[in-house]
Backbone as a ProteinNet text record, in pm:
[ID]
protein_1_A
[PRIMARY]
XXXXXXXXXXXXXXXXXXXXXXXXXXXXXXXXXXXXXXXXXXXXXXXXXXXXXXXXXXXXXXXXXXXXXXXXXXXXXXXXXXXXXXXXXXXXXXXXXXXXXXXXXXXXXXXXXXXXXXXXXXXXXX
[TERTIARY]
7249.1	7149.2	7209.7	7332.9	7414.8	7441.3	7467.8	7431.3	7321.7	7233.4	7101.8	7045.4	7084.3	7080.6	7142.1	7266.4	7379.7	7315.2	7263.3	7176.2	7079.5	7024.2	6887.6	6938.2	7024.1	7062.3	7143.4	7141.4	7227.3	7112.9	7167	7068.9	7159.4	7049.1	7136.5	7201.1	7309.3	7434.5	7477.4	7517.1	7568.4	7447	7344	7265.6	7248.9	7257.6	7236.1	7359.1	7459.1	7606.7	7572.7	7531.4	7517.7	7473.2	7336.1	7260.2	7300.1	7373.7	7438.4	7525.1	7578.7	7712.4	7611.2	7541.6	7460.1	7425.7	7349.9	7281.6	7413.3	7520.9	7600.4	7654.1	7659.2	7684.6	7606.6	7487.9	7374.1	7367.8	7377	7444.8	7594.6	7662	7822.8	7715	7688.4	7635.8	7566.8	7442.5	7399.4	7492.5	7529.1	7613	7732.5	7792.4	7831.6	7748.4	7702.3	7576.7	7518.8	7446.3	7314.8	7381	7377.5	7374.3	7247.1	7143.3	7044.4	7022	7084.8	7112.3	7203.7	7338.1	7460.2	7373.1	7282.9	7266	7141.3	7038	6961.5	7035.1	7129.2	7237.9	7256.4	7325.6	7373.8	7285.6	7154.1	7015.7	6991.4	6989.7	7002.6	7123.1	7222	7297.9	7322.3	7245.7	7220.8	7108.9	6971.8	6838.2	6818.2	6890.3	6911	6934.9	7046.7	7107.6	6996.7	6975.9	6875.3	6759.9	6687.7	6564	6592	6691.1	6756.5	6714.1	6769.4	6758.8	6654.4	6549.6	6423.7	6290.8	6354.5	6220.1	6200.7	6047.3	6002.7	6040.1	5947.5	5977.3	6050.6	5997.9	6064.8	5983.3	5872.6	5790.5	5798.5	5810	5884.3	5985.1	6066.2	6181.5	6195.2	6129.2	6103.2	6079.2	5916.8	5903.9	5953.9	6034.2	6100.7	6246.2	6252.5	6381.6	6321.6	6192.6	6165.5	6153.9	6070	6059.2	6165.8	6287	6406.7	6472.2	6439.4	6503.4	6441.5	6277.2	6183.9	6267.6	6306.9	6346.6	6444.8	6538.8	6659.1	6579.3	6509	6431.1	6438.5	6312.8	6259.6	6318	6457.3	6514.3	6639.2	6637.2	6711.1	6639.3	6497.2	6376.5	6409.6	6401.4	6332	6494.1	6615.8	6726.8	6712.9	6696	6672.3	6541.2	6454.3	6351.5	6453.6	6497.3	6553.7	6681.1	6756.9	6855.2	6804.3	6660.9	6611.6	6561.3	6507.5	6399	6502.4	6668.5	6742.1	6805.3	6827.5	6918.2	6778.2	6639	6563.5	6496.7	6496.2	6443.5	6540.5	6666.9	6745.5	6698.1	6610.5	6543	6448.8	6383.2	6256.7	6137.6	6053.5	5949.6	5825.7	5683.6	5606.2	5562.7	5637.6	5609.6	5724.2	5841.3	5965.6	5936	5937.3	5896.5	5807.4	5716.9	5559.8	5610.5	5668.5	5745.7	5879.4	5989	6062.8	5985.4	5872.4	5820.4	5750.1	5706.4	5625.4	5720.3	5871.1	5924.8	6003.9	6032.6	6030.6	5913.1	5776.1	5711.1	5665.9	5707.8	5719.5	5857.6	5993.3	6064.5	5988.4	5940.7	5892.2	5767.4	5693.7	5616.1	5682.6	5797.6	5864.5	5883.5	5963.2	6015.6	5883.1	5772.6	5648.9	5609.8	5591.8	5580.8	5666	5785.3	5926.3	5904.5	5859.9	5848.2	5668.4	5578.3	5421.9	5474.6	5551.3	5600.9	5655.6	5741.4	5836.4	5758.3	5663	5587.8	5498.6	5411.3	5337	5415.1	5521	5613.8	5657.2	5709.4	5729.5	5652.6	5563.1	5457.9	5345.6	5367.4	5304.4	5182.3	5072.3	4921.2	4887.8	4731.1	4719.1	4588.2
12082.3	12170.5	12305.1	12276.8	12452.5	12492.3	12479.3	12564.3	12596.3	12514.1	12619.2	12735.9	12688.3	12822.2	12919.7	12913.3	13003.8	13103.5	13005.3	13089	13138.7	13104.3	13163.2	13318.1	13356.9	13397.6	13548.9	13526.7	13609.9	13696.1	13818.8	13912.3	14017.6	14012.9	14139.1	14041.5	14128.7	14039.3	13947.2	13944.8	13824.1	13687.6	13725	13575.8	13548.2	13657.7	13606.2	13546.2	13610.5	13523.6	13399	13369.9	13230.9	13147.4	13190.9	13144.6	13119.5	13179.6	13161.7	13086.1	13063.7	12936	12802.8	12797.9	12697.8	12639.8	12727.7	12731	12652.1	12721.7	12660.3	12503	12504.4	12302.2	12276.6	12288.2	12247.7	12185.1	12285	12266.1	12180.6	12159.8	12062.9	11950.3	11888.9	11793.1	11736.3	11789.8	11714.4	11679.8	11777.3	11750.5	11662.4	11611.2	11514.4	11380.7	11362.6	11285.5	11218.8	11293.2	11267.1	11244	11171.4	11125.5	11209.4	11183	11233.3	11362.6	11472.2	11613.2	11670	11565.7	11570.1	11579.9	11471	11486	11550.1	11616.6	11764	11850.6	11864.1	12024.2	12021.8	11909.8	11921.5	11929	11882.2	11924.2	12088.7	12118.3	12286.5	12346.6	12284.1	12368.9	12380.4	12262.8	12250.4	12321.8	12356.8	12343.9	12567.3	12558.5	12741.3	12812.8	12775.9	12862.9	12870.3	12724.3	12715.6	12763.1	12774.4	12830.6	13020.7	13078.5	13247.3	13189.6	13080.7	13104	13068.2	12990	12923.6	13017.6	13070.6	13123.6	13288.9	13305.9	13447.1	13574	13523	13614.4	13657.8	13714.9	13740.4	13644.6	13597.1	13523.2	13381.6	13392.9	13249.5	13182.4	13275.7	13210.4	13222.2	13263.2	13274.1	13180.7	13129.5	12982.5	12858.3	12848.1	12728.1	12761.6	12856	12862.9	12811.9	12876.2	12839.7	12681.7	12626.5	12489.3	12388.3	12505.5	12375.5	12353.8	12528.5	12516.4	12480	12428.2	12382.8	12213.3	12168.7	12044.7	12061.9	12112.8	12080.5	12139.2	12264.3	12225.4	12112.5	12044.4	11956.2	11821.7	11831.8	11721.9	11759	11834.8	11883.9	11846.3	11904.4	11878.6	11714.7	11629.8	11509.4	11423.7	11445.2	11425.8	11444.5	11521.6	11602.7	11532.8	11491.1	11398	11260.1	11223.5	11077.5	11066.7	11195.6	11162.9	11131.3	11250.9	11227.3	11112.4	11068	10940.5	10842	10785.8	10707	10730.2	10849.7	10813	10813.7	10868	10874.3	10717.2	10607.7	10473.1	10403.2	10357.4	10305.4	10187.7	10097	9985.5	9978.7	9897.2	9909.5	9934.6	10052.9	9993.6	10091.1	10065.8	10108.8	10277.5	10325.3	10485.2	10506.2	10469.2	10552.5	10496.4	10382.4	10374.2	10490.7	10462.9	10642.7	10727.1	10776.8	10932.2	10931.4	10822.5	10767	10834	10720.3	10726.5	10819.8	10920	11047.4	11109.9	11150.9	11208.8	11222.2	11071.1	11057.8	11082.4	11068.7	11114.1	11237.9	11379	11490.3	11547.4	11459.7	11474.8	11457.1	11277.5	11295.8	11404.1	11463.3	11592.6	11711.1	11725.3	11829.5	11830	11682.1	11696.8	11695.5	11603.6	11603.7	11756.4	11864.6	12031.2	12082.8	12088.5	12123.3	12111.8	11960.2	11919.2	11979	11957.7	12044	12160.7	12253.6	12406.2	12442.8	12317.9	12342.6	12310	12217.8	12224.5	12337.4	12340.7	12500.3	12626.7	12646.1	12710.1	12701.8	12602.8	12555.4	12519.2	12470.7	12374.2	12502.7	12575.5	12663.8	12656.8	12773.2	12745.3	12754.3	12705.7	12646.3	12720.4
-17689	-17632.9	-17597.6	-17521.1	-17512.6	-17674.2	-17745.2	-17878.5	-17902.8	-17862.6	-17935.4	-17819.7	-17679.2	-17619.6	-17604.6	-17655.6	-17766.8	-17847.2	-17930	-18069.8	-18012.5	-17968.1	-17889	-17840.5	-17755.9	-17674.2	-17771.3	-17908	-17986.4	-18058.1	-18067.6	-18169.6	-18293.7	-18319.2	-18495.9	-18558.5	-18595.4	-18693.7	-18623.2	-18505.6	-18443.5	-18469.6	-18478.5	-18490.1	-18615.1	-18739.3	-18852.6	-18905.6	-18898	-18879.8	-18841	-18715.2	-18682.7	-18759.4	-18851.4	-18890.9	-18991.8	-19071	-19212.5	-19213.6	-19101.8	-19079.7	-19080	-18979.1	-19008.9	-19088.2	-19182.3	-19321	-19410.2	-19381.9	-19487.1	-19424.8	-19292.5	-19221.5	-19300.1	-19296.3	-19329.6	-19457.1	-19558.5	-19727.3	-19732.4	-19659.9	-19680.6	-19622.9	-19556.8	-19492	-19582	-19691	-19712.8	-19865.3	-19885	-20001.5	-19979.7	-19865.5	-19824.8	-19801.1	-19766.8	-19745.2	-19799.1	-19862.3	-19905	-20151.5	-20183.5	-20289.4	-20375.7	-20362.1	-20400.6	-20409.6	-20303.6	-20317.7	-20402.7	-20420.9	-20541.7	-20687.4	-20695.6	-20846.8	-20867.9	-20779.7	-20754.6	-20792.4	-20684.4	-20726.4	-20881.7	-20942.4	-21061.9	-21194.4	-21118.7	-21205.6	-21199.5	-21100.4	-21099.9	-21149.6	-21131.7	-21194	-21374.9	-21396.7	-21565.1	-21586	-21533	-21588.5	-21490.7	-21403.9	-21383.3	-21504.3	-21523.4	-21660.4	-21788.5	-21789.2	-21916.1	-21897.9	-21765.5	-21736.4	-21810.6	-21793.7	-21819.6	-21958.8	-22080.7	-22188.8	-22218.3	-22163.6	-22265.4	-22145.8	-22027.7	-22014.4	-22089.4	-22137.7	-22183.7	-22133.2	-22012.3	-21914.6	-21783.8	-21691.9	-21555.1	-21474.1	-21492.4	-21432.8	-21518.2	-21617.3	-21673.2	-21577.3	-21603.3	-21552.7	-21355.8	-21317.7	-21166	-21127.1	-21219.9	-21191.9	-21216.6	-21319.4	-21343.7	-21262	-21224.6	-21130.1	-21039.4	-20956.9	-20799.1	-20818.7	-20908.7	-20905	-20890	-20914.6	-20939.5	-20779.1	-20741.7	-20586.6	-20513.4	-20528.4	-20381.4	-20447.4	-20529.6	-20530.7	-20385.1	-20375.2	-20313	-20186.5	-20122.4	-20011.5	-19985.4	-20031.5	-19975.9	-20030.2	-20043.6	-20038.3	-19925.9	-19879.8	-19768	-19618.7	-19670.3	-19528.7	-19476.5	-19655.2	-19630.8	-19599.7	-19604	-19537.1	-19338.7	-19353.9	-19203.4	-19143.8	-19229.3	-19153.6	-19128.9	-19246.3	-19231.9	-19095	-19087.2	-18989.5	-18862.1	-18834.4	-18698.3	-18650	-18753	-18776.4	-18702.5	-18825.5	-18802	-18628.2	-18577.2	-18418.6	-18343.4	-18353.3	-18267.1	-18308.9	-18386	-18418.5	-18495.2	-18390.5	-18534	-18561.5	-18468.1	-18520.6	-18632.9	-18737.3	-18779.1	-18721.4	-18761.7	-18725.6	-18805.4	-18775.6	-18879.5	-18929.7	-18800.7	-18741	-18857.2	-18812.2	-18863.3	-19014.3	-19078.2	-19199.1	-19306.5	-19236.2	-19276.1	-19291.6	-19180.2	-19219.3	-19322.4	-19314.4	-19411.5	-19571.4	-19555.6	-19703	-19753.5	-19654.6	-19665.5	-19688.7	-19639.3	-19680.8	-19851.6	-19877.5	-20005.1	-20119.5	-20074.3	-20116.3	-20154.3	-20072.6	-20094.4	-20160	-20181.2	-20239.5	-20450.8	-20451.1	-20550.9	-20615.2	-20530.8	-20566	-20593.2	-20532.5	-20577.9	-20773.5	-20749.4	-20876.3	-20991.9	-20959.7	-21025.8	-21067.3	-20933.7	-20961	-21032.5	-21017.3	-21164.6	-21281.8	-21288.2	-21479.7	-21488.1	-21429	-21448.4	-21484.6	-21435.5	-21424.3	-21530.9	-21568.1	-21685.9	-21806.9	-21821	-21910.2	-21971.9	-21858.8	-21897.9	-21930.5	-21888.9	-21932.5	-22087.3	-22088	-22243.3	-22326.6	-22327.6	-22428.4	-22447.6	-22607.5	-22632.8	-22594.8	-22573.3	-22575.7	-22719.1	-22679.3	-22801.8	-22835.9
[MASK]
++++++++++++++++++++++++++++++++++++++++++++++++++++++++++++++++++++++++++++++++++++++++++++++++++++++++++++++++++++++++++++++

């Protein structure tokens, strides 16, 4: 709790500094962590590059870029749901389950929006 009234307490560069350190715990953690963010990243880091060669445009490729990075969002969010979930209910029960599975569930929409994105993108009109 004294760190976040730390951060609270900071302005200008000093808080965005903060914030960028964070940002980056934030990114080692789950990339430590989290399995599922390892082989995300490495989906972006294959399907970025290729988005530069197979998209048309600037808006081609914007969107099959953004689509690739709301993956790792919200597989970052849905980590960060699961940690709170696990120390605030480490028992079972039907609450922490829901949000559990809601969160995986908006992980799989992500990726569902990526390949929709990447399709219309790719799959000439007709």
């Amino acid at each position: 709790m004294s760190e976040y009234k730390e951060f609270k307490g900071k302005q200008g560069l000093v808080r965005l500094f903060n914030a960028l350190g964070y940002s980056r715990d934030g990114l080692c953690a789950a990339w430590k962590n989290e399995a599922a963010f390892r082989e995300e990243t490495l989906l972006a880091a294959v399907t970025i590059p290729l988005a530069f060669v197979l998209g048309q445009t600037g808006v081609d490729r914007a969107l099959m870029i953004g689509s690739i990075l709301l993956i790792l969002i919200v597989e970052i969010l849905n980590s960060g749901l699961e940690a709170v979930v696990d120390k605030a209910s480490p028992e079972k029960h039907e609450l922490a389950k829901r949000a559990k599975d809601m969160g995986s569930a908006a992980v799989l929409l992500s990726l569902v929006n990526a390949a929709v994105v990447w399709a219309c993108v790719l799959w000439p009109a007709g």
